[in-house]
N, C-alpha and C positions, 0 to 999 in steps of 0.2 A: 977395660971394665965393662961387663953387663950388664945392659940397662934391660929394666921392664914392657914391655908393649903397653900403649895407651888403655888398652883393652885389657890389658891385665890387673894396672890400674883399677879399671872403673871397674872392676868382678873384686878386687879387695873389698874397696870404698862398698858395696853393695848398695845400690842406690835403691831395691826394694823396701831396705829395713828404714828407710829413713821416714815414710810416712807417717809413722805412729807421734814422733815428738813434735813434725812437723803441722800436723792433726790437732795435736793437743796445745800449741802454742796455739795454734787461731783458736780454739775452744777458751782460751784465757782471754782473747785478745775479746770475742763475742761476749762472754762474762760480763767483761769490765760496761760494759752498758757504753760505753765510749761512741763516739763517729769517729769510721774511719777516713772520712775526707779528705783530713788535714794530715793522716797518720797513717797513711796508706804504705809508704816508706818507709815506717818504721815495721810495719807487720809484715813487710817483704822482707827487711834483712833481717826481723827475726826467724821468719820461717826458714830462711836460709843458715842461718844458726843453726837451729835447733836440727836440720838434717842432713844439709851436704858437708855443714862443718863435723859437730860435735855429734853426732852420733854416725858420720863414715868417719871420724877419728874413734870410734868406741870398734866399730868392727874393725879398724885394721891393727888396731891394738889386741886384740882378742884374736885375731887368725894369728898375730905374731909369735903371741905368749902360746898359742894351743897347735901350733905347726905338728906336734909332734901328736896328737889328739887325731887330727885331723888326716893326717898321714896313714890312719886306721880308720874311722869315718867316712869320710870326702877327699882322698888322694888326688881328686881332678883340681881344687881348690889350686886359685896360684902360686902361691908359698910350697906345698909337698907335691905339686907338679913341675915344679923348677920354672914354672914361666915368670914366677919373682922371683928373681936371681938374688945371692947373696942375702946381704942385709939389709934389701932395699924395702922390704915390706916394716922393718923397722925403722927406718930413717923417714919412708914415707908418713909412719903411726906421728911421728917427731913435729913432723913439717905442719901436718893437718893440724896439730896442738895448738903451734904457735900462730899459723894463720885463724885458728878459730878466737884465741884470746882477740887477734888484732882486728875481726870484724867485731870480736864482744864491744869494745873500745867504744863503739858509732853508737849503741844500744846506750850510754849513759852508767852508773855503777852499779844499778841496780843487776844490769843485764851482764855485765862485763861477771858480778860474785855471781849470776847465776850459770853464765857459762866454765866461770872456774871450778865451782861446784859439781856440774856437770862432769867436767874431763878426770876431776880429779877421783871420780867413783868408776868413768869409763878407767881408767890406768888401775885402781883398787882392785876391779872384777876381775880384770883380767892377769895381771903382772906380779910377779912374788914382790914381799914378801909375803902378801896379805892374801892376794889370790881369791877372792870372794867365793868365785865361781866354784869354789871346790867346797864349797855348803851349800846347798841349794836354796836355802832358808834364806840365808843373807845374801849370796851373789842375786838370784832372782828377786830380792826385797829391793837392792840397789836397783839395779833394771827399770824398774816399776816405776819409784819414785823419778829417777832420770828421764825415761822417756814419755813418763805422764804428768806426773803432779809437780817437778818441776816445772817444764816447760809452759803448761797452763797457768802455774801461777808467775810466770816468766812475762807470758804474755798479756796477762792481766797488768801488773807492777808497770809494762810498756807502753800499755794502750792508755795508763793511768796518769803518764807522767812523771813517773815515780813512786807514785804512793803504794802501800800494800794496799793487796782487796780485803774484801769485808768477810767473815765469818762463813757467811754461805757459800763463798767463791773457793774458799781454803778448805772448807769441809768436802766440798765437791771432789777436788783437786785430790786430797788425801783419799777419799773412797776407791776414785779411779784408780788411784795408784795401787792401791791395796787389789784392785781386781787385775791391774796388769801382771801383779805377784803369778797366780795365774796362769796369762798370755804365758811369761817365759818358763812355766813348766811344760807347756807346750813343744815350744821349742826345743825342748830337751828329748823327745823321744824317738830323733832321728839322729843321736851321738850317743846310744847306750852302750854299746860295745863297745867304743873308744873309751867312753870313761868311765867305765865300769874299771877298764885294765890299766887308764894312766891313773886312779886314785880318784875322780873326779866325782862328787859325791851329791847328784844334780839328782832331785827327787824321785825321777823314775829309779835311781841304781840303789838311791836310800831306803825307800819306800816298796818297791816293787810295783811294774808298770799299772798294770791294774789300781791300786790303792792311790797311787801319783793321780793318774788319772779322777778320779771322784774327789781329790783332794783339787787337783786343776777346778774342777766344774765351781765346787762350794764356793772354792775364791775369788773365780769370776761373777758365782750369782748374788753371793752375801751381800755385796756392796751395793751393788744392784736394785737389790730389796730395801735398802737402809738410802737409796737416793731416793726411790719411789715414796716414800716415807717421807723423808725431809722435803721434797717436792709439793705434797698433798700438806703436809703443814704449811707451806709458803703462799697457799691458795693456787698452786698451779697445776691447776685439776688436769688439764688436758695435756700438759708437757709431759704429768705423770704417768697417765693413761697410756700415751707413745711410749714411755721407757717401760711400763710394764708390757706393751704388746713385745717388745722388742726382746725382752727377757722372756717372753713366755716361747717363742719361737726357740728360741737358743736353749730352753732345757729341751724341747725337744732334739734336736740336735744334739744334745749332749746325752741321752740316752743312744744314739747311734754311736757316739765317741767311744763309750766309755764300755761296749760289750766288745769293741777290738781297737786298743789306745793307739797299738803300735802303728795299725795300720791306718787309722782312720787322723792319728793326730794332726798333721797338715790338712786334710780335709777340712776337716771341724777349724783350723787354724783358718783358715780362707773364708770360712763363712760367720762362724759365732764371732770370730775378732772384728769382722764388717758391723756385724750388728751390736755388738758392746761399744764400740765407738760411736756408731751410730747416734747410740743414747749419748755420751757422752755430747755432742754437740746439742741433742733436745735440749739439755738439762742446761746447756751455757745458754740456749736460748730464752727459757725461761728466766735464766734471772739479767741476761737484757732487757725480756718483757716488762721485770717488774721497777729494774731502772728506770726505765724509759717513762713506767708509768707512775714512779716517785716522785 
């Protein structure tokens, strides 16, 4: 029997993509107005969670179910380069599952239903029946929610004890998510060809790259606009301030994206995703600030 190279392994798991939930758990965990002190342990085996678990189990779930995608896309990929031999990129999707529930376990039950929730939208996106990914609307909607607004309010719920967060923390949380919608139209414009021809119906192949494109930008700036907003209602004049410097850079940049999508999408992916998160962290720090000063 053929086993995988360690190496080939760690190019499934893609330890790139894991930043985003791992990002947005500490941004839940800053929220919750908390010290981490006493709970510094807990924010490390969440962030482990939220990245080398459940979301290198969402990519290898997703190279497994799209081998044949990808095969026409990215052929150097492990799976349709044969450096994952057989079934093993399935069996590995498998393993990562069930080790990700058993570190949920240490997290309490809050964390344990937010990692089940988690895997069970990573197997939805990718795996028939359901296949998300093949609506752009819905697959990229799950996405979003999984590696943002969950996770933040994940790690809020953890830095809390258990408790949910408050209103502001979950409004937060939902914004982002909705602007991650987004990030994964992004993503999509470097697999048009493959999915255009496996049926895959990811907004650039729906919409036409162009149109995907300006419909990317609104979804990342909307929410954006609607925290600056909610921010300057909370008296937090100058957190606001930062998320609109930060959003004003980023349309410009998004007038470079959007006169060549195809080519510039990774680009603008590398820089506008830095500063959309960016914000994301001000705005959990503003309502520490105003924990702190409650």
């Amino acid at each position: 029997m053929a086993y995988p190279a360690p190496s080939a392994v760690a190019e499934l798991l893609k330890p790139i993509t894991w930043f985003p939930p791992m990002w947005a758990f500490a941004c839940g965990a800053v929220a919750s107005g908390q010290s981490w002190g006493e709970r510094w342990a807990l924010v490390a085996l969440g962030v482990l969670l939220a990245g080398p678990m459940v979301c290198a189990t969402s990519q290898a779930v997703n190279d497994w179910f799209d081998r044949h995608v990808d095969a026409i896309n990215e052929p150097n990929r492990p799976i349709p380069s044969g450096r994952m031999p057989g079934r093993w990129g399935l069996y590995i999707a498998v393993l990562w599952t069930v080790l990700s529930l058993a570190v949920a376990l240490t997290l309490g039950p809050w964390g344990f239903v937010a990692a089940l929730v988690g895997l069970a939208l990573a197997w939805a996106y990718s795996a028939p029946p359901l296949r998300l990914k093949r609506n752009g609307w819905w697959g990229n909607a799950a996405c979003g929610i999984c590696y943002e607004g969950l996770a933040w309010v994940t790690g809020a719920i953890v830095m809390a004890g258990g408790s949910l967060p408050d209103g502001r923390s979950l409004a937060l949380a939902a914004l982002y998510s909705l602007g991650a919608h987004g990030i994964m139209t992004l993503n999509d414009f470097k697999s048009v060809e493959g999915d255009r021809r496996m049926g895959i119906g990811s907004l650039p192949v729906r919409l036409g790259e162009e149109q995907a494109a300006h419909m990317a930008c609104w979804m990342m700036a909307a929410p954006q606009f609607v925290v600056i907003v909610l921010l300057l209602s909370w008296q937090a004049r100058g957190h606001a301030l930062a998320v609109g410097a930060l959003l004003a850079v980023q349309l410009l940049l998004m007038r470079r994206f959007v006169a060549d999508p195809h080519g510039r999408a990774t680009w603008y992916s590398g820089l506008g995703v830095t500063l959309y998160v960016s914000g994301m962290l001000v705005s959990a720090f503003a309502l520490r600030a105003a924990a702190q000063a409650g």
